[in-house]
C-alpha positions as CSV (number, residue, x, y, z in Angstrom):
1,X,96.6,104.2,73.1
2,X,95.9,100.3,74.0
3,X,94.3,98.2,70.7
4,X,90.5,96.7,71.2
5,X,88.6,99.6,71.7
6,X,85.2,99.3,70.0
7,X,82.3,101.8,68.7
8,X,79.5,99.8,70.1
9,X,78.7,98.5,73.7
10,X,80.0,95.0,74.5
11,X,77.2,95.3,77.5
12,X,75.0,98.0,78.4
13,X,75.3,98.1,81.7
14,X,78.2,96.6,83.3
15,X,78.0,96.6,88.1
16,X,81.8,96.2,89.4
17,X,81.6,94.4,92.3
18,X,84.6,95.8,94.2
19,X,86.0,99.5,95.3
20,X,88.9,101.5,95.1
21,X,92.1,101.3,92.5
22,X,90.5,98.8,90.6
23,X,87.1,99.4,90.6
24,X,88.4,102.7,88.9
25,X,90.2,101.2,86.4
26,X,87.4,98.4,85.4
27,X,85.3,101.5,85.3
28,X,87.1,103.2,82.8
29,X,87.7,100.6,80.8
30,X,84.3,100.0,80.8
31,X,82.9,103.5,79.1
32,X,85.7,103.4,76.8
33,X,83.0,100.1,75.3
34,X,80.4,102.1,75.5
35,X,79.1,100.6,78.9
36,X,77.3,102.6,81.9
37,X,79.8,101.8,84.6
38,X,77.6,100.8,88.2
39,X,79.1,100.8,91.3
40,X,79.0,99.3,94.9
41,X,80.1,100.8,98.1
42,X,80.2,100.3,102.0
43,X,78.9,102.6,104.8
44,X,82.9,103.8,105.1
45,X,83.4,104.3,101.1
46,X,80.1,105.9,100.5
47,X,80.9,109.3,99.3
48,X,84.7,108.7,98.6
49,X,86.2,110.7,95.8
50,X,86.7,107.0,93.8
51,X,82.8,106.6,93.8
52,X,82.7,109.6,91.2
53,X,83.9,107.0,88.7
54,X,80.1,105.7,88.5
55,X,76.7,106.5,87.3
56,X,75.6,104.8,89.8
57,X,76.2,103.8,93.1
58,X,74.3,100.7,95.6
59,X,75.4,100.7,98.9
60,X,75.8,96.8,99.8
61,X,76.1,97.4,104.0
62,X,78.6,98.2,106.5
63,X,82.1,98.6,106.8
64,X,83.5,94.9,107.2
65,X,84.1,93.3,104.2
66,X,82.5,90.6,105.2
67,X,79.3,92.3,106.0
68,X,79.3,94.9,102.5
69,X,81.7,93.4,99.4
70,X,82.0,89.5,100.5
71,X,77.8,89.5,100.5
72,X,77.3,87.4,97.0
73,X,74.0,87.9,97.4
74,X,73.9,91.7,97.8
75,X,76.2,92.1,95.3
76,X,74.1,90.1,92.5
77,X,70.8,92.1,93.9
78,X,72.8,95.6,93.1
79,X,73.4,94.3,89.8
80,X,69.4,93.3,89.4
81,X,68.2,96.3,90.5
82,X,70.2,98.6,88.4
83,X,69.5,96.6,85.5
84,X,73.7,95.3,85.3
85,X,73.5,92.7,82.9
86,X,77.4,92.2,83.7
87,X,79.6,91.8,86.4
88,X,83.2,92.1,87.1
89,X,84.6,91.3,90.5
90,X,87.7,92.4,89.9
91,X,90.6,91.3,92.1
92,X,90.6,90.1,96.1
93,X,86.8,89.5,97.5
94,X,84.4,87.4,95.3
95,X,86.8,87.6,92.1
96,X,87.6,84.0,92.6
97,X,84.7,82.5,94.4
98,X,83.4,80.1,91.8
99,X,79.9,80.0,93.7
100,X,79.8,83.7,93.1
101,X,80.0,83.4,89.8
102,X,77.7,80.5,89.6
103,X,75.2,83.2,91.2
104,X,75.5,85.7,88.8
105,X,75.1,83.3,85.5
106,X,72.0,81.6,87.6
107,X,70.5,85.2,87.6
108,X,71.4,86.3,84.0
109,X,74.3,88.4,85.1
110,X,77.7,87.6,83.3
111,X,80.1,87.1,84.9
112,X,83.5,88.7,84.0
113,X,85.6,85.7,84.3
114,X,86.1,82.2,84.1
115,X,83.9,79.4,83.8
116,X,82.7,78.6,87.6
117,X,83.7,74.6,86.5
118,X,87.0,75.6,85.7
119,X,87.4,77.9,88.6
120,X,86.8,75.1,91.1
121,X,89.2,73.3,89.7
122,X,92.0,75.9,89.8
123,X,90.4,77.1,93.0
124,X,92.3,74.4,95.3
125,X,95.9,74.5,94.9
126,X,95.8,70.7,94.6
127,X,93.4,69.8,92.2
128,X,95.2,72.8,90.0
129,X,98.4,71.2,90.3
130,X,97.1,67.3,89.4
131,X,95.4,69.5,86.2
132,X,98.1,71.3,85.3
133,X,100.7,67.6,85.4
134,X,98.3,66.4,83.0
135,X,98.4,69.8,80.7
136,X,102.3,69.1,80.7
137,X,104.4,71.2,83.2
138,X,106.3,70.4,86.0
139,X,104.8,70.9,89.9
140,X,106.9,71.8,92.9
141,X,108.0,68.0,94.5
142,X,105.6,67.6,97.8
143,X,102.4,65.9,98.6
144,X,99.9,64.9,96.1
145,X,97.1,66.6,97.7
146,X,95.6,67.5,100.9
147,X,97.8,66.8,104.2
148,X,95.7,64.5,106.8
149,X,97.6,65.4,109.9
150,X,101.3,66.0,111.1
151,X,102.5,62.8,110.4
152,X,101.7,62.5,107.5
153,X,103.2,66.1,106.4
154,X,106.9,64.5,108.0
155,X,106.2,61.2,105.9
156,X,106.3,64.1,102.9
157,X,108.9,66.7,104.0
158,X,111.2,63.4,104.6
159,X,110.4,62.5,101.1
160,X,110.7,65.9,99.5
161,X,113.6,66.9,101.2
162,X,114.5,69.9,103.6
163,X,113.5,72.9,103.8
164,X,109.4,72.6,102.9
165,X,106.3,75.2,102.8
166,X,103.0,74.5,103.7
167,X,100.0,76.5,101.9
168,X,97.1,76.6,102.4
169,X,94.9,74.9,99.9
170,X,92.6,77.1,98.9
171,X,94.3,80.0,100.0
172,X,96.7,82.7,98.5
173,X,98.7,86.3,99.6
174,X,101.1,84.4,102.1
175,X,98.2,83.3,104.5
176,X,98.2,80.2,105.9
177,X,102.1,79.7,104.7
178,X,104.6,78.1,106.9
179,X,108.6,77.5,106.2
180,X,110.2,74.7,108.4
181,X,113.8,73.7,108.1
182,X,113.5,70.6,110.1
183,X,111.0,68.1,111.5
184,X,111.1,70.1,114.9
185,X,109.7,72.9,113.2
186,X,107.5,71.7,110.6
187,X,105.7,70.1,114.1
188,X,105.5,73.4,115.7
189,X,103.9,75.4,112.2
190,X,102.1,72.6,111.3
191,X,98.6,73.4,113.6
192,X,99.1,77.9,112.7
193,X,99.2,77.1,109.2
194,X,95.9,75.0,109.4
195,X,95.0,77.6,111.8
196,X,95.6,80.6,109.7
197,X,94.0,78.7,106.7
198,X,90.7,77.9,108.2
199,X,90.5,81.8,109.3
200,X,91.3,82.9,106.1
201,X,89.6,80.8,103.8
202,X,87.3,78.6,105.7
203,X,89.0,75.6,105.0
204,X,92.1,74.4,107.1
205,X,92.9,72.0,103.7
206,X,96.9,72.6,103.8
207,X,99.5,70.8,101.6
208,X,103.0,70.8,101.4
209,X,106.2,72.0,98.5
210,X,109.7,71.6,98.6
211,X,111.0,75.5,99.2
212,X,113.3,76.3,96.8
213,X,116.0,78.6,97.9
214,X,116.9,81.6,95.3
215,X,113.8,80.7,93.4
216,X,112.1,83.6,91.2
217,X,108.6,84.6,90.9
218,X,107.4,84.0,87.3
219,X,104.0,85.1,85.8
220,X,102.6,84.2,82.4
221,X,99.8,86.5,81.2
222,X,97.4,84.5,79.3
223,X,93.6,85.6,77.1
224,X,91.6,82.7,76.3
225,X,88.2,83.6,74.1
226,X,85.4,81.0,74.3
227,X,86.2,79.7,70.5
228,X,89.5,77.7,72.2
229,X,92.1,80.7,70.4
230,X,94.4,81.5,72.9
231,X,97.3,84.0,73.5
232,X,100.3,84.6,75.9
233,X,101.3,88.3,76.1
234,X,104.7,87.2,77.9
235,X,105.7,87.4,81.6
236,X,106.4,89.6,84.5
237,X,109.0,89.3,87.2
238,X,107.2,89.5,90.6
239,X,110.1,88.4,92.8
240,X,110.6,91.7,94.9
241,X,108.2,89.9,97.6
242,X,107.3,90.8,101.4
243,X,105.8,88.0,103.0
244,X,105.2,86.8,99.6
245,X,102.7,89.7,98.8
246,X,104.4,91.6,95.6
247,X,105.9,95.3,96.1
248,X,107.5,95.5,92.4
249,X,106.7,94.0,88.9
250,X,108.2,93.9,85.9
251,X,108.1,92.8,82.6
252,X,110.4,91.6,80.4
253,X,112.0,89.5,82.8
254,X,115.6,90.3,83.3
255,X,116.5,86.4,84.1
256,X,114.7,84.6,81.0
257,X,116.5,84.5,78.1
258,X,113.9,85.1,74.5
259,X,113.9,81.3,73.8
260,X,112.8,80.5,77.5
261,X,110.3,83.4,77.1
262,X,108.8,82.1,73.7
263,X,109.1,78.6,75.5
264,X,107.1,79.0,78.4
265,X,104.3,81.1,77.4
266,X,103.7,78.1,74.8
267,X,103.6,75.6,77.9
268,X,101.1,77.8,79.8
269,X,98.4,78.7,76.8
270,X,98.7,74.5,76.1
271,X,97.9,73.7,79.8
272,X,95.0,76.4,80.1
273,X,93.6,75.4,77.1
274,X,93.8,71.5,78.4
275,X,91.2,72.4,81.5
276,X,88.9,74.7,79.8
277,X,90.1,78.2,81.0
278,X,88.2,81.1,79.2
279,X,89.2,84.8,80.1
280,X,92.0,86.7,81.2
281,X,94.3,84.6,83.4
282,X,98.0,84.5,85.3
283,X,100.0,81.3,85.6
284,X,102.1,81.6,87.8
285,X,105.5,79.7,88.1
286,X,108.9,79.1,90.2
287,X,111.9,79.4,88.4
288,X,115.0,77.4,90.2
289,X,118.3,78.7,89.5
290,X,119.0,76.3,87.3
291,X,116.1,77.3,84.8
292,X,113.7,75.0,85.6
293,X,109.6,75.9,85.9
294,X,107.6,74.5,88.2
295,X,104.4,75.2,88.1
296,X,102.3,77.1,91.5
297,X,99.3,78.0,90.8
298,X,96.5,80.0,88.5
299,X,95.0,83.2,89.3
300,X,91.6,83.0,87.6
301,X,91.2,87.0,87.9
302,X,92.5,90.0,87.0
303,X,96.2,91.0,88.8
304,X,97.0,93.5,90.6
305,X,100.1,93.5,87.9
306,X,98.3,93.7,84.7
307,X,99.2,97.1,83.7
308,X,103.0,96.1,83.3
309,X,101.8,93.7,80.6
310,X,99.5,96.5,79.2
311,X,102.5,98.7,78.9
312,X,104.6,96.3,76.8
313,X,102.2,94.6,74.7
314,X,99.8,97.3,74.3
315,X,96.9,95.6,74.8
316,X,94.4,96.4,77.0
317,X,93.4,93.5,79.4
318,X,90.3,94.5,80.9
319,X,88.9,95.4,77.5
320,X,89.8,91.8,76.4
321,X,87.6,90.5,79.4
322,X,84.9,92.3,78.7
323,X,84.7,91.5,75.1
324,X,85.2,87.5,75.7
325,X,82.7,87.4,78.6
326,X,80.6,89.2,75.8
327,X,80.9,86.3,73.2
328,X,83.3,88.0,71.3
329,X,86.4,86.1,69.6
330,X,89.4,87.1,70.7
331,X,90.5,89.2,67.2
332,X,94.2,87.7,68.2
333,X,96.8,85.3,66.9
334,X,100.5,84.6,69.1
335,X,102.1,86.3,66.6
336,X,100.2,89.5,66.8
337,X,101.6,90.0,70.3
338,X,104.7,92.4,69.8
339,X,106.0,93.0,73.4
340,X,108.5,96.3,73.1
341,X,110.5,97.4,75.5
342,X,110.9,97.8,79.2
343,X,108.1,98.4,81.9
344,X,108.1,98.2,85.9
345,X,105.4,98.6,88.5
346,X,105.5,99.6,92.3
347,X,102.9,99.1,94.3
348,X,102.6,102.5,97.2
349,X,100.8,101.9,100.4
350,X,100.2,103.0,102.9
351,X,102.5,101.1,105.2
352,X,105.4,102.2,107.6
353,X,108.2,100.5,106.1
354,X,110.9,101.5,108.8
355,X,108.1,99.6,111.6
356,X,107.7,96.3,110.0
357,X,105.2,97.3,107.8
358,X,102.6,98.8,109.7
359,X,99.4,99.7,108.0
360,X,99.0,103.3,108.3
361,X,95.3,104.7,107.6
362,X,94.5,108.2,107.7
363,X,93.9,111.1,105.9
364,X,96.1,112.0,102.6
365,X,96.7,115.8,102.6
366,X,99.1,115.9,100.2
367,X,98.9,113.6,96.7
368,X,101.0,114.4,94.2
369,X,102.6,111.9,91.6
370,X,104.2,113.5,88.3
371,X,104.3,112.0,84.9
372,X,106.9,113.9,83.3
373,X,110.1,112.8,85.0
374,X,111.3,110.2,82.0
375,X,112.6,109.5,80.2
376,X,110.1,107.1,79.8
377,X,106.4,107.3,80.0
378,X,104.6,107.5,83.5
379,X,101.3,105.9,84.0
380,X,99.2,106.4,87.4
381,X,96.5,103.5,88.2
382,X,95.1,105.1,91.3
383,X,92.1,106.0,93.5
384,X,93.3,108.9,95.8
385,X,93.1,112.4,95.8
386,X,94.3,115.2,98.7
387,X,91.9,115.2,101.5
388,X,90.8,111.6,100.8
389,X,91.1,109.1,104.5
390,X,92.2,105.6,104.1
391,X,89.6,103.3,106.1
392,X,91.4,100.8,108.2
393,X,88.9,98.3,106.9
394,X,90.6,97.6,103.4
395,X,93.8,97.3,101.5
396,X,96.5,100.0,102.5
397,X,97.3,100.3,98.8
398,X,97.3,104.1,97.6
399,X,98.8,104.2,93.6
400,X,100.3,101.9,91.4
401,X,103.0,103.6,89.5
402,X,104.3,102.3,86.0
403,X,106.9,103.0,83.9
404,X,107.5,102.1,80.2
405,X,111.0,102.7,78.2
406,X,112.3,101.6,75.5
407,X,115.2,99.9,77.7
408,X,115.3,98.7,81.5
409,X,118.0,101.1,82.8
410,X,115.6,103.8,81.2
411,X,112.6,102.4,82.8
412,X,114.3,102.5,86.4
413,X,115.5,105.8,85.8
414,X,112.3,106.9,84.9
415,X,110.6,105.1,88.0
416,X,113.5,107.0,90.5
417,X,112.8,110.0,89.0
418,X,109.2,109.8,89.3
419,X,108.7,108.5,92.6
420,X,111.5,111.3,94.4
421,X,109.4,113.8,93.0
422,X,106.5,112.4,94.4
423,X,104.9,114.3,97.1
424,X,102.7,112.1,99.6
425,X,102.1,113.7,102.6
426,X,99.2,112.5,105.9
427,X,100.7,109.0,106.0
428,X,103.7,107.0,106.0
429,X,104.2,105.4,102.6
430,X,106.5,102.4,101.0
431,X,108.1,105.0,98.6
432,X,111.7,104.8,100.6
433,X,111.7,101.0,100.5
434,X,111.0,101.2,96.4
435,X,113.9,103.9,96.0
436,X,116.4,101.5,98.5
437,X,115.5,98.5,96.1
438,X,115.9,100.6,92.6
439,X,119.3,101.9,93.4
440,X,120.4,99.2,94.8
441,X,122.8,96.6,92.5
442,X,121.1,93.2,93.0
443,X,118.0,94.6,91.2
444,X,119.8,96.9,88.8
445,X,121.6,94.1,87.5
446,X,118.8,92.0,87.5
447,X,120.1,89.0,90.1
448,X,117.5,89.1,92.5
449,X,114.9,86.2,93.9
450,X,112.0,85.9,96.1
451,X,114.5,85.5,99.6
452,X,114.8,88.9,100.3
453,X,113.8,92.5,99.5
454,X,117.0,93.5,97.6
455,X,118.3,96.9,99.0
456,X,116.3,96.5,102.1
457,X,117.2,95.1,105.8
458,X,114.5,96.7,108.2
């Protein structure tokens, strides 16, 4: 059972402004405070097995997100009209739309989150990482802020050294990211990645990093309350990366030694305190074979991830929001975090692995995940039942499926076992790929990075 649960309502009526997986588990997490949770839906969710996690449901339009769950104004109306006095946006759409949340607080609607001040700030990769140099940690080498044109991203790269990336500024997921090896090619990405950018995020602000090569993925799990106390409950390993969108988590990290651990979580609570930062919150970090950190970026939400973290520190994150966006105090000190053991996450979609990925949407006839293949513990984090149809509108994801043990080869024996047993039948799925990657020996012995999907060549 996850600490923090309370007798008495934090809010009485709490609207989650998102669908699926995670509007199912901010739900939950919700009436285990004592809060009515309200829920939104589009025209092509309406009536999904997922909405039965509500008292209540607002339809906020049509199928497109852009015309149902990325409408800040509908969204904040649902929550007036059903008499929401909180708001959680939960991850992907609005969660990190500082204007959004500046809505909500202008209409006396909390909002589950950050500060909107402090989520400007993080909300552009460069600002973040000028805010973060200050708070003390160490930033990727590459330009100091927005790039004006070509030129003056070769000027950079020639500075910075071969290979580079350029991101997108306010962007995230992979979009709007482009490698180049030489100056021929960082000309020829140069205009897609502004491209991609201003589709994705209306903004075609890119800037540019050194790419390190073997690098891993390093995420620090941080709860801030509003009275400036402040915890780390430690990291995951999110390195197992497609187009830099994560397929498996875990947490401890099998390349960080204790003293790196103890080290780095006190770096990132000292920096997120330095800005301001209030909430639940990921920092996320690159660590170069040689053990350095450099800093990426901050992810002023709820991750996708969480429950790997939940697993090994036993403390529930989304009851943590709630109760700080609340006005409580946080109830914790650093050393009332005791992280035990071993726990992993994969993420199951609804993807064709074996045809570059292809989303696959369509009806699930057969859904069936045990929970007793250990010998560790199995927890499910999912939306889906038999008979339920993906839409083609949203994210392919189906389950997340975590694992705890006591050690990590017990943890990815219990993850194989589970997921062999599992029985998903209607659509193609990315079990295979997770089985290739857990029996292969780059990731059983922990020597893996972001450059490739370890067990995996299609």
């Amino acid at each position: 059972m996850f600490s923090g649960r309370l007798s008495v309502s934090m809010f009485r009526r709490l609207l989650v402004a998102n669908r699926g997986e995670v509007a199912v588990r901010i739900a939950r997490a919700a009436r285990e405070l004592g809060c009515t949770p309200i829920g939104v839906a589009s025209t092509a969710d309406r009536g999904s097995d997922w909405t039965r996690a509500f008292d209540e449901m607002v339809c906020v339009g049509p199928a497109p997100p852009a015309e149902s769950y990325l409408k800040a104004e509908r969204l904040v109306q649902a929550a007036l009209q059903t008499r929401s006095s909180a708001l959680h946006p939960g991850w992907g759409f609005l969660a990190e739309d500082r204007r959004f949340a500046q809505l909500c607080r202008q209409h006396g609607i909390a909002f589950i989150g950050p500060p909107a001040g402090v989520m400007a700030l993080l909300g552009a990769k460069s600002p973040a990482k000028r805010a973060m140099r200050a708070g003390g940690l160490e930033v990727v080498p590459g330009s100091d802020g927005p790039l004006r044109d070509v030129e003056a991203a070769l000027l950079c790269a020639e500075a910075s050294d071969y290979p580079v990336l350029l991101k997108a500024d306010y962007g995230g997921g992979g979009r709007g990211m482009r490698l180049a090896a030489n100056e021929a090619e960082l000309r020829e990405v140069f205009q897609a990645a502004q491209a991609e950018a201003r589709s994705a995020f209306g903004s075609d602000s890119v800037y540019l990093e050194r790419y390190v090569t073997a690098g891993r993925h390093i995420e620090v799990q941080l709860l801030v309350d509003g009275f400036g106390q402040a915890v780390h409950l430690g990291e995951r390993e999110c390195s197992v990366q497609r187009t830099h969108q994560k397929l498996i988590e875990e947490s401890p990290s099998p390349a960080l030694s204790d003293d790196e651990r103890a080290a780095l979580g006190k770096r990132a609570v000292q920096a997120a305190l330095s800005v301001g930062y209030e909430n639940a919150g990921t920092m996320e970090f690159l660590r170069t074979p040689e053990g350095k950190f450099y800093f990426m970026e901050v992810n002023a939400r709820l991750q996708v991830e969480h429950p790997v973290t939940e697993m090994v520190s036993g403390i529930d994150i989304v009851h943590k929001q709630i109760e700080i966006s609340a006005g409580r105090p946080l109830g914790l000190r650093q050393e009332d975090v005791r992280l035990q053991g071993h726990s992993i996450e994969c993420r199951i979609n609804a993807e064709d692995p074996e045809a570059n990925f292809r989303p696959a949407p369509g009806r699930i006839e057969t859904f069936d995940i045990p929970t007793d293949r250990g010998p560790g513990r199995v927890r499910i984090d999912t939306h889906m039942t038999a008979g339920e149809t993906i839409p083609p509108n949203y994210d392919s994801l189906i389950a997340k499926v975590i694992v705890h043990a006591d050690f990590r080869e017990s943890a990815i024996e219990t993850m194989q076992n589970t997921l062999a047993a599992a029985q998903i039948e209607g659509v193609p799925t990315t079990v295979p790929l997770h089985l290739a990657v857990l029996s292969c020996e780059a990731f059983r012995s922990g020597n893996y990075d972001t450059g490739s999907i370890p067990g995996w060549s299609s």
